[in-house]
PADRENVO-578656 format. One line per field, with one value per residue (C-alpha): residue number from 1; residue in one letter; chain; x, y, z. Coordinates in steps of 0.001 Angstrom, whole numbers, plus 500000, padded with zeros to 6 digits. Layout:
# residues N
resi = (NUM  ...) .
resn = (A  ...) .
chain = (A  ...) .
px = (X  ...) .
py = (Y  ...) .
pz = (Z  ...) .
//
This chain:
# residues 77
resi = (1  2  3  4  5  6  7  8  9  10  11  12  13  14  15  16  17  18  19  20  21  22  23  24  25  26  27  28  29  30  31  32  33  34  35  36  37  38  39  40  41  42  43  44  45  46  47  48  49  50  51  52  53  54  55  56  57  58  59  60  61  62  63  64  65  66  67  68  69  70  71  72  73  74  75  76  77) .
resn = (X  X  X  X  X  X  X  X  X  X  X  X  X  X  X  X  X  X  X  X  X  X  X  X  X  X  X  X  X  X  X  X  X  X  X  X  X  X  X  X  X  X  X  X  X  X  X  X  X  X  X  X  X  X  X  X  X  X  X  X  X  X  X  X  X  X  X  X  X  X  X  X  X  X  X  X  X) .
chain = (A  A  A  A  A  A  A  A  A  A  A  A  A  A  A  A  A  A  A  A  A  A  A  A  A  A  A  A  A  A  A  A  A  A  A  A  A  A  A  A  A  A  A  A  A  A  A  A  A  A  A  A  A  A  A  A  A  A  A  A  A  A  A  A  A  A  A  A  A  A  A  A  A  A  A  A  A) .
px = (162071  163100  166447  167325  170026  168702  170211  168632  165130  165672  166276  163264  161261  162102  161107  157811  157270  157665  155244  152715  153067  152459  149585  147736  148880  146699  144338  143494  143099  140827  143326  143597  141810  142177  142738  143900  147689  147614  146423  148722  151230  150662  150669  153854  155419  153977  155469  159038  158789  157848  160906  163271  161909  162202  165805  166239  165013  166613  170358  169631  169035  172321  173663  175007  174378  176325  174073  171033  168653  167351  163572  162532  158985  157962  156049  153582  154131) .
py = (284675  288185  287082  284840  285205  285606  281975  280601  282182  280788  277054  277571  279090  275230  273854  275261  275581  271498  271289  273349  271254  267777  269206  270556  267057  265756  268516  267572  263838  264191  262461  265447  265947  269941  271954  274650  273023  273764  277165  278085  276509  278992  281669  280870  281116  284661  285566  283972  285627  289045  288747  288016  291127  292899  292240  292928  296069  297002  295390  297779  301018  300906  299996  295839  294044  294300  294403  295188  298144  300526  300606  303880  305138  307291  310586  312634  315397) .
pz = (793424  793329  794933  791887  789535  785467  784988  787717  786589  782898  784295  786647  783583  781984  784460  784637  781313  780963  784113  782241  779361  781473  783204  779942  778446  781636  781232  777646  778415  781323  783444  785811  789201  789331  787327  790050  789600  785674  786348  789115  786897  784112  786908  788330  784602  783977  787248  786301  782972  784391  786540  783382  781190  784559  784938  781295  781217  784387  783171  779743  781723  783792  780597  782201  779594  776156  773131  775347  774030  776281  776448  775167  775044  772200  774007  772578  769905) .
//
């Protein structure tokens, strides 16, 4: 997934994010066997939206991205 282009991870975040939303639909109703798919489901979207704030942060650094903000950390005084 690492390999994917920031469009391609925001239609793929959709996607999952309307998978996660059937499966707690299912969840909720008792109509689902396992609940290992919902969870993995969930995973899988932390892991697609750790790759977009990833790509984010690295597009603000090198300064790609117009309008992004570089991430600055405030250090001790």
């Amino acid at each position: 997934m690492r390999q994917m282009s920031a469009a391609d991870l925001r239609i793929k975040e959709r996607e999952t994010r309307e998978e996660v939303f059937k499966l707690r639909l299912k969840l909720r109703t008792n109509q689902l066997e396992s609940r290992t798919n919902y969870y993995n489901a969930r995973r899988e979207l932390a892991r697609i939206l750790t790759l977009i704030q990833e790509q984010a942060i690295g597009a603000a650094s090198t300064g790609k991205v117009a309008g992004a903000k570089k991430v600055v950390r405030a250090g001790k005084r």
